[in-house]
Structures are given as structure tokens and as C-alpha cells.
KOLLO-122596 format. One line per 5 residues: their letters; for each residue x, y, z of C-alpha. Coordinates in pm, whole numbers, m for minus. Layout:
a) X Y Z ~ ... .
***
This chain:
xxxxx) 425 m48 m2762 ~ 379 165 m2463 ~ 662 242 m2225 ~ 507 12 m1942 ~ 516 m280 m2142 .
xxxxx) 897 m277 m2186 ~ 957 m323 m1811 ~ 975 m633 m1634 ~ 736 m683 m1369 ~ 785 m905 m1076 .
xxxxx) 450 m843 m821 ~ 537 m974 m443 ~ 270 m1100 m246 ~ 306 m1107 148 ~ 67 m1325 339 .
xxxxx) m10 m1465 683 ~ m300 m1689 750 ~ m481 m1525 488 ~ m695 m1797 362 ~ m1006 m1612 345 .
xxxxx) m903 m1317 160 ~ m598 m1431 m61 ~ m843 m1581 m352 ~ m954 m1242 m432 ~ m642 m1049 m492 .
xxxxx) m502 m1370 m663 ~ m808 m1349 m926 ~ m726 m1022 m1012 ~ m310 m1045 m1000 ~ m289 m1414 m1178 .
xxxxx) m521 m1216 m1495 ~ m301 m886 m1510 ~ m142 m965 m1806 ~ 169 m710 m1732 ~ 332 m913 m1489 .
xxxxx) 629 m1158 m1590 ~ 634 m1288 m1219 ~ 416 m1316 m937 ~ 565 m1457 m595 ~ 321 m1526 m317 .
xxxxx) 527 m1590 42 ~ 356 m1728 335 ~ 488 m1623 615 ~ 452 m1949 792 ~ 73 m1969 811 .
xxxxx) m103 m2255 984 ~ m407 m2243 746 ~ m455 m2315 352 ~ m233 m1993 226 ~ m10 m2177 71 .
xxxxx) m305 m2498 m79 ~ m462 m2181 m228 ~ m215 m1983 m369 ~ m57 m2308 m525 ~ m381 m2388 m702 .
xxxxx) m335 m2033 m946 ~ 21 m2176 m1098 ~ m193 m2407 m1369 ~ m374 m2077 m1476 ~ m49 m1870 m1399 .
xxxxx) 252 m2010 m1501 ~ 475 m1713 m1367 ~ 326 m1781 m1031 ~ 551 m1871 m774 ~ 483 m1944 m412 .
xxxxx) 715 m2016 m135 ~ 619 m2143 216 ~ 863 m2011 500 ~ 833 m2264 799 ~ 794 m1988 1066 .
xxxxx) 674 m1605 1084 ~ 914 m1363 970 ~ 739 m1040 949 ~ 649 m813 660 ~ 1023 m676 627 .
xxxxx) 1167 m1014 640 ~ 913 m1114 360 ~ 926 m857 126 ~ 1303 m876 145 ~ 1287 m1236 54 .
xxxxx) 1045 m1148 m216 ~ 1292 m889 m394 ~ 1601 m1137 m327 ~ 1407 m1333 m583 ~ 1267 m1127 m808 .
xxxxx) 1372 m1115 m1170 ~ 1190 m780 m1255 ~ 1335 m482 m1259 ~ 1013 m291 m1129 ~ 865 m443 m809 .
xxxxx) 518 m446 m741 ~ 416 m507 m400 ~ 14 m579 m268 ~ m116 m683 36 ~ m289 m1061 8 .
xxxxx) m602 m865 214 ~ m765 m681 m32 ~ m1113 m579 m93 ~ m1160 m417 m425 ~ m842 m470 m639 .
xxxxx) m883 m406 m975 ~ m635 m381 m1301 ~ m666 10 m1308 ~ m573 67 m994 ~ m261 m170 m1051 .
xxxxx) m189 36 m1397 ~ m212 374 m1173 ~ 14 245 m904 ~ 304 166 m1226 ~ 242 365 m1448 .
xxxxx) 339 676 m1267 ~ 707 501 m1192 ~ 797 359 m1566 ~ 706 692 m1725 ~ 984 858 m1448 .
xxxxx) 733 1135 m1321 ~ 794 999 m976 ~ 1040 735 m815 ~ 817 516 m612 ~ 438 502 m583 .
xxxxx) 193 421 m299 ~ m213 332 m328 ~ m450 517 m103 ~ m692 307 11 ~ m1058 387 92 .
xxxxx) m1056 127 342 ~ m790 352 534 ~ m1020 677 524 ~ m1304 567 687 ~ m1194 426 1069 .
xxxxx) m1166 715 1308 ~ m831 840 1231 ~ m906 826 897 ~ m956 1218 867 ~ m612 1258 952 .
xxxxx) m465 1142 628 ~ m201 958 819 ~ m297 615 725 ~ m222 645 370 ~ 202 709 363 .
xxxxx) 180 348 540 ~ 30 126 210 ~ 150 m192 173 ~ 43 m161 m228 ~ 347 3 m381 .
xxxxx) 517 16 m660 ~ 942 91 m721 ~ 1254 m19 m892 ~ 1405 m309 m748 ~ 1737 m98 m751 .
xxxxx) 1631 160 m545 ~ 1509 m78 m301 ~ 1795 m270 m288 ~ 1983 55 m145 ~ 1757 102 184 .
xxxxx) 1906 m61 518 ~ 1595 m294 614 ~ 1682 m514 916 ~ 1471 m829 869 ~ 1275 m804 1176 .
xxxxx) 1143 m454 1082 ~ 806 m595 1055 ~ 568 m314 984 ~ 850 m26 988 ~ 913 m148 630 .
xxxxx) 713 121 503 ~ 817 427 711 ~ 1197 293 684 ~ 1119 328 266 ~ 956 651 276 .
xxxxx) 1235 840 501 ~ 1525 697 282 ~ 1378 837 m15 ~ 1304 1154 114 ~ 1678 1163 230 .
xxxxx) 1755 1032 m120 ~ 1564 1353 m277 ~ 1357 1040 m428 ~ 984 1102 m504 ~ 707 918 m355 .
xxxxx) 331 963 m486 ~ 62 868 m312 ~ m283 730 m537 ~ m624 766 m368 ~ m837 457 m495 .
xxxxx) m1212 509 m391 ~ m1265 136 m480 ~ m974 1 m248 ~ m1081 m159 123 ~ m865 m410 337 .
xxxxx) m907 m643 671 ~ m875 m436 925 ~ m698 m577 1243 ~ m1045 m575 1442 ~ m1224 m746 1181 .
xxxxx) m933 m993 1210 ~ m956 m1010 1549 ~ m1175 m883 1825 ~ m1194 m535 1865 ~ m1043 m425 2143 .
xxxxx) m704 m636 2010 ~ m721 m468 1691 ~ m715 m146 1835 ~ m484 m189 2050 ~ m247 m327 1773 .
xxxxx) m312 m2 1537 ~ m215 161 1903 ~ 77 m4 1933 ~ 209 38 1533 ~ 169 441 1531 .
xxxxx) 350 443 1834 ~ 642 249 1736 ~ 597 444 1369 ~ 659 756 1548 ~ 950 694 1765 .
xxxxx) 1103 497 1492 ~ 1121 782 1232 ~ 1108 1064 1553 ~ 793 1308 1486 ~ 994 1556 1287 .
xxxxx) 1069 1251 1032 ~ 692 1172 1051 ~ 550 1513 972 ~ 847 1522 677 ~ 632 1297 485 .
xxxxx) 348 1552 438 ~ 561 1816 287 ~ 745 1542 94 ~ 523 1338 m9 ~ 271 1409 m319 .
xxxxx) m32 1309 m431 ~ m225 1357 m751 ~ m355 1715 m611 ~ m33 1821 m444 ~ 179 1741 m704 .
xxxxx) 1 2038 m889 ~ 128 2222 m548 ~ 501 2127 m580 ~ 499 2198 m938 ~ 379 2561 m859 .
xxxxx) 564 2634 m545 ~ 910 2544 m810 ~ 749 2791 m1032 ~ 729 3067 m791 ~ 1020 3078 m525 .
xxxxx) 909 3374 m394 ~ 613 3208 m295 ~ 767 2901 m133 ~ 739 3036 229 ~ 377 2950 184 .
xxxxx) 417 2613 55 ~ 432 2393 407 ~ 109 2570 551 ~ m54 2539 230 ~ 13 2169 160 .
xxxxx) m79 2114 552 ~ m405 2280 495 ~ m431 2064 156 ~ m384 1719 321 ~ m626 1782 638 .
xxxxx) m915 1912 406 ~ m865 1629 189 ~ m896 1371 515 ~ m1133 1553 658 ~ m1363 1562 366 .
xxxxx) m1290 1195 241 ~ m1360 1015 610 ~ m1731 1227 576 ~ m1804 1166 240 ~ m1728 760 268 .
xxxxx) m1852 737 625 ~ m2179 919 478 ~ m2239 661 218 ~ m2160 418 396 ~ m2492 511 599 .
xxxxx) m2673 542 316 ~ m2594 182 236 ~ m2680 22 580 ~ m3036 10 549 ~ m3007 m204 210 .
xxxxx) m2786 m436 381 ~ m2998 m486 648 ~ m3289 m537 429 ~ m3052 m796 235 ~ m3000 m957 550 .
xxx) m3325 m972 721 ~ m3536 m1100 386 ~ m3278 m1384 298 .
***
């Protein structure tokens, strides 16, 4: 029996009027066999969140779903999500996503019940490819994430945190001396906010979210999570900077360097073949 299969597993599920995109994380959560608990929350949606969610519990007995009568936010969710969680890892996924599969859920664990790090983060495709997406930014603010319920339980969260639940987490660990690895997943995509909305809103919300991300953790906090926060390729970094103190004044311009050439070349690569793949759609479109 492998270490990952002696934990208990409870996967939270945060969602908001997600009716058209909750069915496909749900097929791929309610058939990962690793999980002794799945809660879905809907944050007071006035669509079918909840009519959908609830039809999974016949196939998924350890599916729970609770309906809050009003919006809470993310914070207020997930906090509500851990209060009742029996497993001792927690799991968390967006309800939005476009791609999911089981391996990417094993690499987002997997790297937390063998100890190599103390909380885990998926990078999502879907986050390289918008405009900012050569910045590498976008990816220390995943909702998919994976950490002991313990550790959680030790970060002040006020409930109306909304979307600062993420930088709130990542700044207490790094105060903490905790480790947080970040997992690129070229299959992963989400909703954006302007294909939720019109454009212009959706923009402006993204806007409105790094601005209140920034003066919530100050920009030196900000910029602390790309010398403290690894990723499959920097961890090789870390590990040899430890190696070789005498080398360690190095280490911040080096990882910098790392994290921009790995945005830089990601947003062209995806936004490339994502060109390459117009034309068939529009051929697909056009000859239906």
C-alpha cells in the first residue's frame, strides 16, 4: 500500500452559479477513487448548482453538498468546507474547470503525503495564455491546492477575504518556513471572468483583484513568493543553492531569471498552438 493511500482525503468544492461547468469537474472528482469525502458548497447560487451537484451522491456516496442561502465569498466557503471536513489532507478545486484529470489530482497530493513539500498548488494552462500570462504571476493564485487540514487551521482567514484566501495562505507559510510547490499542468484551462461575463467587466475584475492582491500582501510580500515559492524546475534550484552557500548570493537573480523565461516561453508556446488550432475550429464550425 502506497503512502497516499493511508491518508484521508476530504476534496472541497467551491461554487457560484456554476451550472454550466460544475458537471465536468464532478465526473472526474465523484470517480477518483482516493477521496473518502467530497463536499460541494454553493455559495448561494440562483441557478441549478446545487440540482446538479446533488444528482452525483447516488454514484458517490461520500458526496456531500451544502447550499448556503446567500454569497459568502471564496474565504468564507472554503472555511466552511474545512470546518467540516473529516480528512486530514484537504484537497481543494475550483467547480470551473476545463481539463481535470486523475493525474493531475495525484500530482497536486502526492507531493504533500510523501512530506517533500508542505502545501501544493496546480499551474494551470488556462492561466498562461491571457496577456499577463508571461508574467508567471497568475499561477501562486490557484484555487486547486492541496494541504493538511492542520496547517490550515493555523492561518488567520477573516471570512470575507474573498479572493485574498490564496495570497493570505501563501504569505503565512512563507512566514511559517512552510513549503509551497507550484505544478504546471499543460492540460488544465478554467472560465475566465470575461468568458463569464462581457469583456470589458472581466477585465476590469482581474484589474481590480491584482490590485487589492498587492496592497493586501504590500509588493515586497508579493515578490517574496517568487524566491519562496518552488516549482518542479526550481526546486532543483533551492536544492543546489543549499548545496553551495557560497553561491547563494546568486540565487534571487537566478530564480527571477528562471520564472520570467519560463512565462515568457509558456504564454508563446500555448498562444502559438493555439493558432495553429483556429483554422480547424473554424472549419468545424463553418461545415456543421
Amino acid at each position: 500500500m502506497s503512502t497516499i493511500d493511508t491518508v484521508t482525503i476530504s476534496c472541497i468544492m467551491p461554487a457560484y452559479n456554476e451550472e454550466k461547468n460544475i458537471q465536468r469537474v464532478l465526473d472526474v472528482v465523484s470517480t477518483y477513487s482516493r477521496f473518502s469525502q467530497v463536499i460541494v458548497i454553493d455559495d448561494g447560487s440562483d441557478d441549478r448548482t446545487t440540482q446538479i451537484a446533488k444528482s452525483y451522491q447516488q454514484a458517490c456516496p461520500v458526496l456531500k453538498v451544502i447550499t448556503l442561502p446567500k454569497k459568502n465569498g471564496k474565504a468564507g466557503v472554503i472555511k466552511r468546507g474545512v470546518f467540516e471536513a473529516k480528512g486530514d489532507l484537504i484537497v481543494m478545486l475550483d467547480s470551473d474547470l476545463i481539463g481535470l484529470t486523475h493525474r493531475n489530482i495525484d500530482a497536486l497530493i502526492e507531493p504533500v503525503v510523501s512530506k517533500e513539500v508542505d502545501q501544493t498548488v496546480l499551474d494551470r494552462a488556462g492561466d498562461r495564455t491571457p496577456i499577463w500570462g508571461w508574467t508567471n504571476c497568475a499561477k501562486y493564485f490557484g484555487g486547486e491546492r492541496a494541504f493538511w487540514k492542520k496547517d490550515f487551521l493555523g492561518i488567520d482567514i477573516p471570512d470575507n477575504a474573498g479572493y485574498l484566501l490564496e495570497i493570505t495562505s501563501n504569505l503565512h507559510y512563507i512566514q511559517q518556513g512552510k513549503t509551497i510547490r507550484t505544478i504546471f499542468c499543460s492540460n488544465l484551462y478554467t472560465v475566465h471572468q470575461f468568458n463569464k461575463m462581457d469583456m470589458i467587466s472581466g477585465l476590469r475584475n482581474y484589474v481590480q483583484m491584482s490590485v487589492d492582491i498587492i496592497r493586501h500582501a504590500t509588493v515586497p510580500g508579493f515578490v517574496k513568493q517568487f524566491f519562496f515559492i518552488e516549482n518542479q524546475n526550481t526546486h532543483g534550484l533551492f536544492l543546489f543553492y543549499r548545496d553551495h552557500p557560497s553561491l547563494r548570493p546568486l540565487s534571487g537573480l537566478t530564480i527571477m531569471l528562471f520564472h520570467l523565461g519560463d512565462g515568457i516561453s509558456w504564454f508563446v508556446l500555448l498562444n502559438m498552438l493555439k493558432l495553429i488550432k483556429l483554422p480547424v475550429r473554424l472549419v468545424r464550425h463553418f461545415t456543421k
